[in-house]
Each structure stands twice: as structure tokens, then as C-alpha cells.
N, C-alpha and C positions, 0 to 999 in steps of 0.2 A: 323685427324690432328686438333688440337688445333687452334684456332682462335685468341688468344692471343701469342702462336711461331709465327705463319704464319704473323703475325703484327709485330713481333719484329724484322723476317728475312725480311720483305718489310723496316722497320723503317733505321737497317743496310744499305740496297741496297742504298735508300735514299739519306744516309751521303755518300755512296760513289761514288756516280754519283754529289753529290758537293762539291766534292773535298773535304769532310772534314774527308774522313778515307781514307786511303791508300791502295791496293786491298790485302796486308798481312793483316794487322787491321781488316779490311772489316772479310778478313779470319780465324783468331781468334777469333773474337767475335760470329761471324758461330758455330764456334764448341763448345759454351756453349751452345747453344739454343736445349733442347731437341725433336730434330727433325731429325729422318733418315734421311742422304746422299741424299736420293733419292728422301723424299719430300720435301728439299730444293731445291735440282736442276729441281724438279717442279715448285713449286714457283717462280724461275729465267727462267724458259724457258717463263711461262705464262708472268712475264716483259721482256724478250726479244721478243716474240709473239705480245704484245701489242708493244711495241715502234715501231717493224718492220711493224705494217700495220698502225701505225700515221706516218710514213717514205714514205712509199707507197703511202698515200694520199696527204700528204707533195709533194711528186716528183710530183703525176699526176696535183697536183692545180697549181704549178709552171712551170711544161712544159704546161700547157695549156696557161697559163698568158705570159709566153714567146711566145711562137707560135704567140698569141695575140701582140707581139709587144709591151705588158709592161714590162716596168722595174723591176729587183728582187733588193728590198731592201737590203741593207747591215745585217740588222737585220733578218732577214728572211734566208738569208747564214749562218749564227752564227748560229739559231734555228736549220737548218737544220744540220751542221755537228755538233753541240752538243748533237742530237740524235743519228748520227750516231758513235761519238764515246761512248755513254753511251751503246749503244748495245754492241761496243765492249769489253767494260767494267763486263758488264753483263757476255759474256760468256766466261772470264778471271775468273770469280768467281765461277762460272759452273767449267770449266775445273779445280780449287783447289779443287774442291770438288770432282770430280768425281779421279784426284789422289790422294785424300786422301784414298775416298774411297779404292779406287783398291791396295794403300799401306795398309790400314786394313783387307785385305784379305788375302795376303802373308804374312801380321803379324803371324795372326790368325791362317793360316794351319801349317807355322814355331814354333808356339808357340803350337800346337797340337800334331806334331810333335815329338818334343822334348818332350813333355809331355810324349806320351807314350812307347817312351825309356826309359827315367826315369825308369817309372811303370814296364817295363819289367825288367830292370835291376833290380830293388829292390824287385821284387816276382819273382827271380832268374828263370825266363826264358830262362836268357841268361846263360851257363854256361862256353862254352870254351873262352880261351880267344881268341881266332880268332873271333868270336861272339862280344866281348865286343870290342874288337879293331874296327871291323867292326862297328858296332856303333855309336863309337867316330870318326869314319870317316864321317860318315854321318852326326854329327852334326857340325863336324868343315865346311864340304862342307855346308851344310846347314846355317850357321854361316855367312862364305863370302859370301853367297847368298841374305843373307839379309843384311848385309853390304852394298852389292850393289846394291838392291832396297833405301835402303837409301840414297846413296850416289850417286844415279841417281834422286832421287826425288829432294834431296839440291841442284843439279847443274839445273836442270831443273828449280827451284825456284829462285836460284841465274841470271840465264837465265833473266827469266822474269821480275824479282824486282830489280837485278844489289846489291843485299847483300844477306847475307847467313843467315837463320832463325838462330834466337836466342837459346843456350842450346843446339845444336844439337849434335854437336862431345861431351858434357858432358852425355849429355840422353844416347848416346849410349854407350859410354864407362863404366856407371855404369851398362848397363845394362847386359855389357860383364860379367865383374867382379862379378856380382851377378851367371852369369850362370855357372861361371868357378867357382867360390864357391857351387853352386849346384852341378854340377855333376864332380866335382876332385875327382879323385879318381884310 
């Protein structure tokens, strides 16, 4: 892992624990940085890891100072639930990533898939048409299945963010049209 990604995914998390990117933004600009899924959500565990034990020492120096009969500052309540919501924050940007991820893998086997019907069909593997019908079942099933990986991902997002990612019913509609232009037949 590069030291210059790993600074650029920290530089991100940054802006968006002050409020200056949004956790979709936040989430976008993730996915330029060339850096596996996974050592991204490295990277954000190690800053959730870190703010939960300045939390932790935060809580015990306050319950000891209270126990003690002293006053907790008003500034000192703001420190503290400002960390606690940036952890939250944190593993909101975990969890896009990690269903990104797990959407690029259903992509992936779906897009393999279909690959090597294609291939069968065109080095005439397949001959009857019971065979070729069967096929085309599989990828229309195949089809609505990934449809609805998508379309559980956008509600899921829409969930969380209260709007619907930008392109999406476009991306996927051209994507239809391209596959129905591939394999019509």
C-alpha cells in the first residue's frame, strides 16, 4: 500500500468528519484512489480504532473528574459527542465500501457468467434449441438478479443519504441494451 493513497484516503476521511464532503462525496472520491476495498476499510478501521480508544480515555478522565465532584465543561460535551459521531461517520464510509465491494462481486460472477454462455453459444456447444432456450433463461433469471442487487443497493443508499445516486437507472438501462444487442438472437 502506497503512502501517498493511504494519505489521500486519510486527507478524504478529514473533509468529511468536517463536514466539508458529504458521506456519498466522501464516497466517490474513495473510489478513484487506487486502493483495494479492503485496504481502504483498513485504513478507516485503524481511524475508527484510534478515535475509539481517545473516546475511551475521554470517558474514563471525565467519569473520574465527575466522581471528583467537578464540573464537565460544556466544551468538553461537544468534544466528546463530536468524536462520537465521527466514529459514526467512519463506519458509514466502511460499510459503502464494503457494499460496494460485495456489489462488485455479483457484478463480476454475473458478468462471467454470461461470458461463458456467450462462448458456448458461439463455438456451438449448444446445439438444440431446448439448450439455447435454456440459456436464455438463465440469463434473463440472471438479469433480474442483478437488477435486484442493484436496486437493493440504491434503496439501501437512498435509505441512508435520503437521495438516490446519480446515473443509476441510466447506467443500468444502457447496460441492458448493450446485453440485449449482444446476445439477440
Amino acid at each position: 500500500m502506497s503512502w501517498k493513497e493511504s494519505f489521500e484516503v486519510k486527507k478524504i476521511l478529514s473533509k468529511l468528519l468536517e463536514g466539508k464532503y458529504s458521506p456519498e462525496k466522501a464516497w466517490r472520491k474513495m473510489k478513484d484512489i487506487k486502493l483495494s476495498g479492503a485496504q481502504k476499510i483498513r485504513i478507516i478501521e485503524n481511524e475508527i480504532q484510534e478515535r475509539r480508544n481517545r473516546l475511551l480515555q475521554m470517558d474514563k478522565e471525565l467519569q473520574t473528574r465527575f466522581e471528583a465532584g467537578e464540573e464537565i465543561s460544556e466544551e468538553e460535551k461537544i468534544a466528546y459527542e463530536r468524536l462520537e459521531t465521527s466514529i459514526k461517520a467512519l463506519e458509514t464510509q466502511k460499510l459503502l465500501i464494503q457494499e460496494e465491494i460485495d456489489a462488485g462481486v455479483e457484478r463480476e460472477i454475473f458478468k462471467t457468467t454470461l461470458e461463458k454462455a456467450a462462448e458456448a453459444q458461439k463455438e456451438g456447444v449448444l446445439k438444440t434449441a431446448d439448450e439455447i432456450r435454456a440459456v436464455r433463461e438463465i440469463r434473463r433469471e440472471l438479469s433480474f438478479e442483478a437488477k435486484d442487487l442493484l436496486s437493493s443497493f440504491d434503496r439501501k443508499f437512498q435509505q441512508r443519504f435520503g437521495k438516490q445516486r446519480v446515473g443509476v437507472a441510466r447506467q443500468s438501462e444502457k447496460e441492458e441494451e448493450k446485453r440485449e444487442g449482444l446476445y439477440a438472437g
